[in-house]
PDB file of N, CA, C and O in Angstrom:
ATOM      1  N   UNK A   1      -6.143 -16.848 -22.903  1.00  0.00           N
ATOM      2  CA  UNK A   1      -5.178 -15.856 -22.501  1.00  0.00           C
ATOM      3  C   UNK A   1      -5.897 -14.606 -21.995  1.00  0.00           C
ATOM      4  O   UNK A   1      -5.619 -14.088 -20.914  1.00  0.00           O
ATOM      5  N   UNK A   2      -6.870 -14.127 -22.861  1.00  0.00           N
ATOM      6  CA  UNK A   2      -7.892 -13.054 -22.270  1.00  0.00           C
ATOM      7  C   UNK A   2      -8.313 -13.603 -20.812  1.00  0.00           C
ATOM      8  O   UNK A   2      -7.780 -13.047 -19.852  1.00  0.00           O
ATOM      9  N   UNK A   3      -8.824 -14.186 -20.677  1.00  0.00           N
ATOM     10  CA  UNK A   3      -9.264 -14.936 -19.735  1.00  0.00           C
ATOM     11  C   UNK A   3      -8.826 -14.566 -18.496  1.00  0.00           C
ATOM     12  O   UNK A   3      -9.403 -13.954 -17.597  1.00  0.00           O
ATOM     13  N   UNK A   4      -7.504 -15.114 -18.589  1.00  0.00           N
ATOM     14  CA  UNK A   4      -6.157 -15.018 -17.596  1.00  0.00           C
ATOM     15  C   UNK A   4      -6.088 -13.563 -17.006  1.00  0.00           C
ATOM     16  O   UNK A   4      -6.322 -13.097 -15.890  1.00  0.00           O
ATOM     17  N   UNK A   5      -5.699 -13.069 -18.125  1.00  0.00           N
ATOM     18  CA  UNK A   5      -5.385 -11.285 -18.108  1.00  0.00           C
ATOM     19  C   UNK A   5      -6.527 -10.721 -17.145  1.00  0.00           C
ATOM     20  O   UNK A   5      -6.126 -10.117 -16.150  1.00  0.00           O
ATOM     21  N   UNK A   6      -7.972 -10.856 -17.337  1.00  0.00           N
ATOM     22  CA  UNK A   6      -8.820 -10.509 -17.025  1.00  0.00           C
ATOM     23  C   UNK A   6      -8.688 -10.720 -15.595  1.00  0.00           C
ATOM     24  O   UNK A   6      -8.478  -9.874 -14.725  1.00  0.00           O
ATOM     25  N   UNK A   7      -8.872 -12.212 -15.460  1.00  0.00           N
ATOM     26  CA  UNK A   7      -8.716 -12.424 -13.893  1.00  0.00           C
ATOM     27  C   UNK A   7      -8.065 -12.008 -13.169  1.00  0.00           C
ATOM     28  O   UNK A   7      -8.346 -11.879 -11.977  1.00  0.00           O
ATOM     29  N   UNK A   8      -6.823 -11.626 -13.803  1.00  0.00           N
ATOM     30  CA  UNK A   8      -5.655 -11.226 -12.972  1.00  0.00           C
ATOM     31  C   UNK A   8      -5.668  -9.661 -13.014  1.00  0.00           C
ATOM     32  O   UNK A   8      -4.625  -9.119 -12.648  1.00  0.00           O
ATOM     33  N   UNK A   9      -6.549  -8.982 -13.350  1.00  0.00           N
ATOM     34  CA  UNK A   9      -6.858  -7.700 -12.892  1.00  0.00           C
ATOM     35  C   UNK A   9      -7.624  -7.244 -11.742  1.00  0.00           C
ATOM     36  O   UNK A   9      -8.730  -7.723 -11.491  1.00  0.00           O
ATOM     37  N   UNK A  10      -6.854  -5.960 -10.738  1.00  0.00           N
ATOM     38  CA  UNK A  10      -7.808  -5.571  -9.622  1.00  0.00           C
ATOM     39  C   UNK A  10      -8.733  -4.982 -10.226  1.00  0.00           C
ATOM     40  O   UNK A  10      -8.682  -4.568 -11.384  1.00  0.00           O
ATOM     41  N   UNK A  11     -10.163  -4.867  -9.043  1.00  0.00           N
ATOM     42  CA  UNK A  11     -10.960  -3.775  -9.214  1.00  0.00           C
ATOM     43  C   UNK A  11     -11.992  -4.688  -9.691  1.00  0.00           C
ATOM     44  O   UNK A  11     -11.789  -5.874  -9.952  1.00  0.00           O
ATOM     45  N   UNK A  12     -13.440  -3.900  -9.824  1.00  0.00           N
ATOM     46  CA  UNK A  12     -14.512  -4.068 -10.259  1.00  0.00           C
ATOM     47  C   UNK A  12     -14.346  -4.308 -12.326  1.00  0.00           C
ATOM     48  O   UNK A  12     -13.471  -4.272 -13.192  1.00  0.00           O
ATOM     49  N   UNK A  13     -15.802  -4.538 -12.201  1.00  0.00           N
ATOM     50  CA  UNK A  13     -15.918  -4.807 -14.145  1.00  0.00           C
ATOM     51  C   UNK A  13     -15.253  -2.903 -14.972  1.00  0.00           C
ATOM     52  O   UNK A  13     -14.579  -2.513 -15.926  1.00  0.00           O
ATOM     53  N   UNK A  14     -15.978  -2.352 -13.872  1.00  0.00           N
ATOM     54  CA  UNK A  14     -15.141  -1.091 -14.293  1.00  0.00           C
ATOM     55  C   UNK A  14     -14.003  -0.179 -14.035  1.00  0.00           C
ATOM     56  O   UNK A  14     -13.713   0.982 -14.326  1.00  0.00           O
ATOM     57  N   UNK A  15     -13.387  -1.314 -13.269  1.00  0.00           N
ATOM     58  CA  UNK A  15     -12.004  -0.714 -13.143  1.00  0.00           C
ATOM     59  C   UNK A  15     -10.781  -1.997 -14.330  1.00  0.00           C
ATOM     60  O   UNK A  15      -9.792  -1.697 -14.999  1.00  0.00           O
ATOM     61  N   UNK A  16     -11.469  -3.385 -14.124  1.00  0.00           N
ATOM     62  CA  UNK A  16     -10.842  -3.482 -15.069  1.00  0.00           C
ATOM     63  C   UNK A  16     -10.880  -3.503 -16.471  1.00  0.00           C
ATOM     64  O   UNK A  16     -10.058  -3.900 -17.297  1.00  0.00           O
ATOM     65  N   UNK A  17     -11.994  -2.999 -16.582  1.00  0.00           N
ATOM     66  CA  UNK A  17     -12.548  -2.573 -18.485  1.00  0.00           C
ATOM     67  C   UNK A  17     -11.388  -1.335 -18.633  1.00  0.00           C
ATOM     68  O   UNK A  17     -10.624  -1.293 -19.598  1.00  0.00           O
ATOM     69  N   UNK A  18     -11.370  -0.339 -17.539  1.00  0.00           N
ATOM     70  CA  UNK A  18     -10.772   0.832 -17.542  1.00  0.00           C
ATOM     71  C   UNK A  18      -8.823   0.917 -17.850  1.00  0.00           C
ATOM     72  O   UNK A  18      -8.067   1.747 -18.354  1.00  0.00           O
ATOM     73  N   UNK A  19      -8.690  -0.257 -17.302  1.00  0.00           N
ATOM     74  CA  UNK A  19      -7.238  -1.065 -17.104  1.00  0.00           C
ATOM     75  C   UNK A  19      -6.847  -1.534 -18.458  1.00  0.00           C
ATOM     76  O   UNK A  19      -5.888  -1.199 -19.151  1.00  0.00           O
ATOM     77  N   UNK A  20      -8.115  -2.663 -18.753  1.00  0.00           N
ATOM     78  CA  UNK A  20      -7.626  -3.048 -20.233  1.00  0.00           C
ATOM     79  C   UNK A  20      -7.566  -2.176 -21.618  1.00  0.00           C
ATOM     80  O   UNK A  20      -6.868  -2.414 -22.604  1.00  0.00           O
ATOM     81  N   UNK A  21      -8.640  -0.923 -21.389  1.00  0.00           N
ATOM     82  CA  UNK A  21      -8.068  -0.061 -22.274  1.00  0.00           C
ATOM     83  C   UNK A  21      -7.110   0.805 -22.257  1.00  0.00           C
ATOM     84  O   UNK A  21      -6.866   1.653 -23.115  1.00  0.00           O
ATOM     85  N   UNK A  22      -6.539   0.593 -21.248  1.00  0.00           N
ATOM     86  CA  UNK A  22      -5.021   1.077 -20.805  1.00  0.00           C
ATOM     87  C   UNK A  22      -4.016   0.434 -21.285  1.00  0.00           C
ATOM     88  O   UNK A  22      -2.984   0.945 -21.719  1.00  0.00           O
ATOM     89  N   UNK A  23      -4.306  -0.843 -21.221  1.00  0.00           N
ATOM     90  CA  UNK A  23      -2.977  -1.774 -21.530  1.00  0.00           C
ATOM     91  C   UNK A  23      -3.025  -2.293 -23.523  1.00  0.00           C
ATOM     92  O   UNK A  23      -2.135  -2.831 -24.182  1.00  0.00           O
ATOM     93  N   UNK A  24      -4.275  -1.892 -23.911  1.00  0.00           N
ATOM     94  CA  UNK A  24      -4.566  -1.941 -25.521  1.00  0.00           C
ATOM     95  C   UNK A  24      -3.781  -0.877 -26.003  1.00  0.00           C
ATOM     96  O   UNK A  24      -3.207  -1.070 -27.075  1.00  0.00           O
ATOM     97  N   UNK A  25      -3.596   0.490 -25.290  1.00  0.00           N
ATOM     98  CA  UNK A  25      -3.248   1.482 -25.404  1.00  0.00           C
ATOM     99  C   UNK A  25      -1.833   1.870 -25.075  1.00  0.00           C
ATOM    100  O   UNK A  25      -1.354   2.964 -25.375  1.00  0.00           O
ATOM    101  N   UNK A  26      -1.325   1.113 -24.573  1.00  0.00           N
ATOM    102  CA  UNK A  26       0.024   0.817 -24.328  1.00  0.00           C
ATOM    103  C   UNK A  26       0.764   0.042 -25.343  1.00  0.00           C
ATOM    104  O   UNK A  26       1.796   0.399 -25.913  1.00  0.00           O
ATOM    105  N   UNK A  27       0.386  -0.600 -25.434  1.00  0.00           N
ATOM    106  CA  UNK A  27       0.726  -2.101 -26.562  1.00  0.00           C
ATOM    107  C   UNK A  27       0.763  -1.314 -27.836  1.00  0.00           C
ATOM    108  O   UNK A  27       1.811  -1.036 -28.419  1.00  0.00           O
ATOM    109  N   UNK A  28      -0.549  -0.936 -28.279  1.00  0.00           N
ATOM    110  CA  UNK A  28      -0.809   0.258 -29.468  1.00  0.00           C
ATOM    111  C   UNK A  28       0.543   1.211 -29.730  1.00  0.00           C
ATOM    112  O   UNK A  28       1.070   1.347 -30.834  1.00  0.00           O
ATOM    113  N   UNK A  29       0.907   1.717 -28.737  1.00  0.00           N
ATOM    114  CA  UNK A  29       1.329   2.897 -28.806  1.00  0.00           C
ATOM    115  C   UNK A  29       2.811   2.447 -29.151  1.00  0.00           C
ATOM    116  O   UNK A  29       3.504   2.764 -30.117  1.00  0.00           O
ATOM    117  N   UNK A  30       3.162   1.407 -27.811  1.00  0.00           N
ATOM    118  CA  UNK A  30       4.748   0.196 -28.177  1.00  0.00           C
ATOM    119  C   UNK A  30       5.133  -0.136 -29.594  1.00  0.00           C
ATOM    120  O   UNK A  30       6.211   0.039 -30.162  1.00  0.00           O
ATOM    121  N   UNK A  31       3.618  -0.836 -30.187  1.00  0.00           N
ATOM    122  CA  UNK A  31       4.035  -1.170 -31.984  1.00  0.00           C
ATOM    123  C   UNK A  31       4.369  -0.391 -32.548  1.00  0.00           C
ATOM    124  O   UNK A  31       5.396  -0.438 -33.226  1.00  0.00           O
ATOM    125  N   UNK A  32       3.237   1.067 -32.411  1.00  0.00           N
ATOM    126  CA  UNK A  32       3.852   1.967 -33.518  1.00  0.00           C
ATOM    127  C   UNK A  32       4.894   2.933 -33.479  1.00  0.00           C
ATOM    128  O   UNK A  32       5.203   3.582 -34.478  1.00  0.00           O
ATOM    129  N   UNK A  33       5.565   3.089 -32.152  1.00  0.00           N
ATOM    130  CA  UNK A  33       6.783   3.856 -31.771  1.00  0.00           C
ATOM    131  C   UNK A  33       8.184   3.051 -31.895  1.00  0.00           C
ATOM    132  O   UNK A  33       9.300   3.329 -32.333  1.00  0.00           O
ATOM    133  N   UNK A  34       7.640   2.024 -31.352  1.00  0.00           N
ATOM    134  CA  UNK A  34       9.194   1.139 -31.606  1.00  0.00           C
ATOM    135  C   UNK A  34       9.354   0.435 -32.231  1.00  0.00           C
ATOM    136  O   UNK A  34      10.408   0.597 -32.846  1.00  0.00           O
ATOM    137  N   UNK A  35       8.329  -1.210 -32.716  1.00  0.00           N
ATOM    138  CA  UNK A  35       7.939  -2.427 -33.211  1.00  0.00           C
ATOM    139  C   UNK A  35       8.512  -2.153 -34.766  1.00  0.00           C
ATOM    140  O   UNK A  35       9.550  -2.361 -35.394  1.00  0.00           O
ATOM    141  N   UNK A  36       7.410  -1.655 -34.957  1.00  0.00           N
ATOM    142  CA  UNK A  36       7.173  -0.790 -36.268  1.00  0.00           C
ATOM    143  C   UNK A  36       8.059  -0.093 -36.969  1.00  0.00           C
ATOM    144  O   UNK A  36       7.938  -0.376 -38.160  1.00  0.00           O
ATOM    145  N   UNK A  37       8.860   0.655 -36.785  1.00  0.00           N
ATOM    146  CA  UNK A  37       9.988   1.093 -37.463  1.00  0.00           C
ATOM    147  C   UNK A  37      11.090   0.277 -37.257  1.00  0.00           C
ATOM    148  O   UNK A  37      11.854  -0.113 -38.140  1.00  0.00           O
ATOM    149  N   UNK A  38      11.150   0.047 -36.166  1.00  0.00           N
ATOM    150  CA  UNK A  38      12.707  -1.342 -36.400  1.00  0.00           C
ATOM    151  C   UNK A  38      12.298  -2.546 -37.293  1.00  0.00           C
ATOM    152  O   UNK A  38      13.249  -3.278 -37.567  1.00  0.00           O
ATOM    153  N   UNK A  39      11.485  -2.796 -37.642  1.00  0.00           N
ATOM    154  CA  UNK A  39      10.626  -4.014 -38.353  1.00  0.00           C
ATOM    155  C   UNK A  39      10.891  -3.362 -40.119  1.00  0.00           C
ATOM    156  O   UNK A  39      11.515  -4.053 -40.924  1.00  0.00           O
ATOM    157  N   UNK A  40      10.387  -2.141 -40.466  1.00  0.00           N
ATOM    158  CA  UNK A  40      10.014  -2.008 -41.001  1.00  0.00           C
ATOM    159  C   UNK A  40      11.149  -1.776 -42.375  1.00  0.00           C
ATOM    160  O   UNK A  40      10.763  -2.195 -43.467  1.00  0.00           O
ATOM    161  N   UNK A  41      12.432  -1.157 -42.294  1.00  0.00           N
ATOM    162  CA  UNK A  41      13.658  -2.324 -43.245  1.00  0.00           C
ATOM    163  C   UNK A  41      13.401  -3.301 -43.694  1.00  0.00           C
ATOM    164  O   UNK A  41      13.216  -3.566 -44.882  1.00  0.00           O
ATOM    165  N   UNK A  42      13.343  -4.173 -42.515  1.00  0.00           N
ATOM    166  CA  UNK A  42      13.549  -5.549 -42.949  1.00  0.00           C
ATOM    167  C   UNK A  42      12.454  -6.455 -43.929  1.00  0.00           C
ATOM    168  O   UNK A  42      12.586  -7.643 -44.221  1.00  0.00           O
ATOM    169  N   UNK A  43      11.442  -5.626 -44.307  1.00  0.00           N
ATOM    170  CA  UNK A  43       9.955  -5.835 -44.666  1.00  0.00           C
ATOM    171  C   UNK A  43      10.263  -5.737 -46.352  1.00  0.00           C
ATOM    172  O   UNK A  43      10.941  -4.745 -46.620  1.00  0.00           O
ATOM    173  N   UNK A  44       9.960  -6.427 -47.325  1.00  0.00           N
ATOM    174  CA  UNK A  44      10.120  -6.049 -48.728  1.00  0.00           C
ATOM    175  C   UNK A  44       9.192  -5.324 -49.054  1.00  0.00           C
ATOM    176  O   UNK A  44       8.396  -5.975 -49.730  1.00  0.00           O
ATOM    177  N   UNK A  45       8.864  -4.237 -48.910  1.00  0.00           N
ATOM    178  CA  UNK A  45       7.619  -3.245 -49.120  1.00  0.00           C
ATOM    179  C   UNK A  45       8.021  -2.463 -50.809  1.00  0.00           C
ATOM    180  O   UNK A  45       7.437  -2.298 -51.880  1.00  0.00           O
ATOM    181  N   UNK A  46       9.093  -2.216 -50.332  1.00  0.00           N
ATOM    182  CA  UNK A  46      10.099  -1.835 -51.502  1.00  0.00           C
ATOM    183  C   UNK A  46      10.871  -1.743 -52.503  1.00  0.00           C
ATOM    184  O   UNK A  46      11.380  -0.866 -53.201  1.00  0.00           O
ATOM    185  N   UNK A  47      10.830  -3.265 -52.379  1.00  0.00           N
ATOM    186  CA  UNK A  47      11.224  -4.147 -53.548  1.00  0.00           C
ATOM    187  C   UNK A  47      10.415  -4.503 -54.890  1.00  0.00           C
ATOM    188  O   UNK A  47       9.703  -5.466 -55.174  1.00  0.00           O
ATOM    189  N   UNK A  48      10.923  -2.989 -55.837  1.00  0.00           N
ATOM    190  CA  UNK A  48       9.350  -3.377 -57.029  1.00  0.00           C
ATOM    191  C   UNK A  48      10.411  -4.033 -58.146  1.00  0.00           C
ATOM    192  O   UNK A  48      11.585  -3.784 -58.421  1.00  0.00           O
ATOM    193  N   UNK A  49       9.471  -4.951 -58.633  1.00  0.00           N
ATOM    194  CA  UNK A  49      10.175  -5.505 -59.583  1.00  0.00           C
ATOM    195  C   UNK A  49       9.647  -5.203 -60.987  1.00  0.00           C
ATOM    196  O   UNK A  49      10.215  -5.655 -61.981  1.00  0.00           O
ATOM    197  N   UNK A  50       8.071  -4.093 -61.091  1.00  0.00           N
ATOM    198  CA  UNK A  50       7.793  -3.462 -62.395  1.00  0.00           C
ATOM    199  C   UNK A  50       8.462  -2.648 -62.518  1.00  0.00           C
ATOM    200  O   UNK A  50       8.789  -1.966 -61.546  1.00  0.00           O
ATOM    201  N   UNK A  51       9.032  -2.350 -64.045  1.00  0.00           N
ATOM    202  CA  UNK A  51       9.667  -0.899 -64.363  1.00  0.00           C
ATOM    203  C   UNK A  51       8.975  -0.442 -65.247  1.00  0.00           C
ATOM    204  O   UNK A  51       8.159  -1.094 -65.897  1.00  0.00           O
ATOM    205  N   UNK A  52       9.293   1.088 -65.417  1.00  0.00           N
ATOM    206  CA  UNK A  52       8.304   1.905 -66.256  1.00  0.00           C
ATOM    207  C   UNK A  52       9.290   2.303 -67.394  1.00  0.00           C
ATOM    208  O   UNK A  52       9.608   3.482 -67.547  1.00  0.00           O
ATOM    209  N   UNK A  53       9.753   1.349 -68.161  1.00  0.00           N
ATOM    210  CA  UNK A  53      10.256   1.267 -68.949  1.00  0.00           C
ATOM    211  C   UNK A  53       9.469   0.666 -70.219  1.00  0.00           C
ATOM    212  O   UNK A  53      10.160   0.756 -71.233  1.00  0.00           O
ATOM    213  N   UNK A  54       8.015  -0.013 -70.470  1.00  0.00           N
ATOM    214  CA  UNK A  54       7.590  -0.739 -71.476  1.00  0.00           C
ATOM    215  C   UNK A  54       6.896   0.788 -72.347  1.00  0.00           C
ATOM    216  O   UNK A  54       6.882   1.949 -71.938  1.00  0.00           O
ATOM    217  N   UNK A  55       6.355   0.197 -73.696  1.00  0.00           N
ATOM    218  CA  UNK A  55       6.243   1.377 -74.163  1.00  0.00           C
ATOM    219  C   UNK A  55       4.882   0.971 -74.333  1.00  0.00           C
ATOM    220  O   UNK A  55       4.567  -0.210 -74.477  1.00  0.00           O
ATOM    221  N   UNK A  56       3.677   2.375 -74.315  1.00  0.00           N
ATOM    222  CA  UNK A  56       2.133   2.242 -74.211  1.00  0.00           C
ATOM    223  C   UNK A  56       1.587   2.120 -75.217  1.00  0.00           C
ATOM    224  O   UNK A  56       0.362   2.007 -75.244  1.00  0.00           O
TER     225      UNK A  56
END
């Protein structure tokens, strides 16, 4: 798939090195603005099932 992506970029090794950290940086930015919080409900992160109820 890298592969692909690669090929299918214009420009020299340094225009598309320059491209792909553009598009890492895009993607990056997509997860943690949108992905990521709509996801993140639905996730049992929150669900504790210790209580601090035993005695020490």
């Amino acid at each position: 798939m890298y592969g692909w992506i690669w090929r299918h970029l214009p420009g020299n090794t340094l225009v598309r090195a320059v491209i792909s950290l553009v598009l890492v940086l895009v993607v990056v930015y997509v997860l943690f603005q949108y992905v990521f919080p709509w996801a993140e409900p639905l996730l049992p992160f929150n669900d504790v099932t210790v209580d601090n109820g035993g005695t020490g």
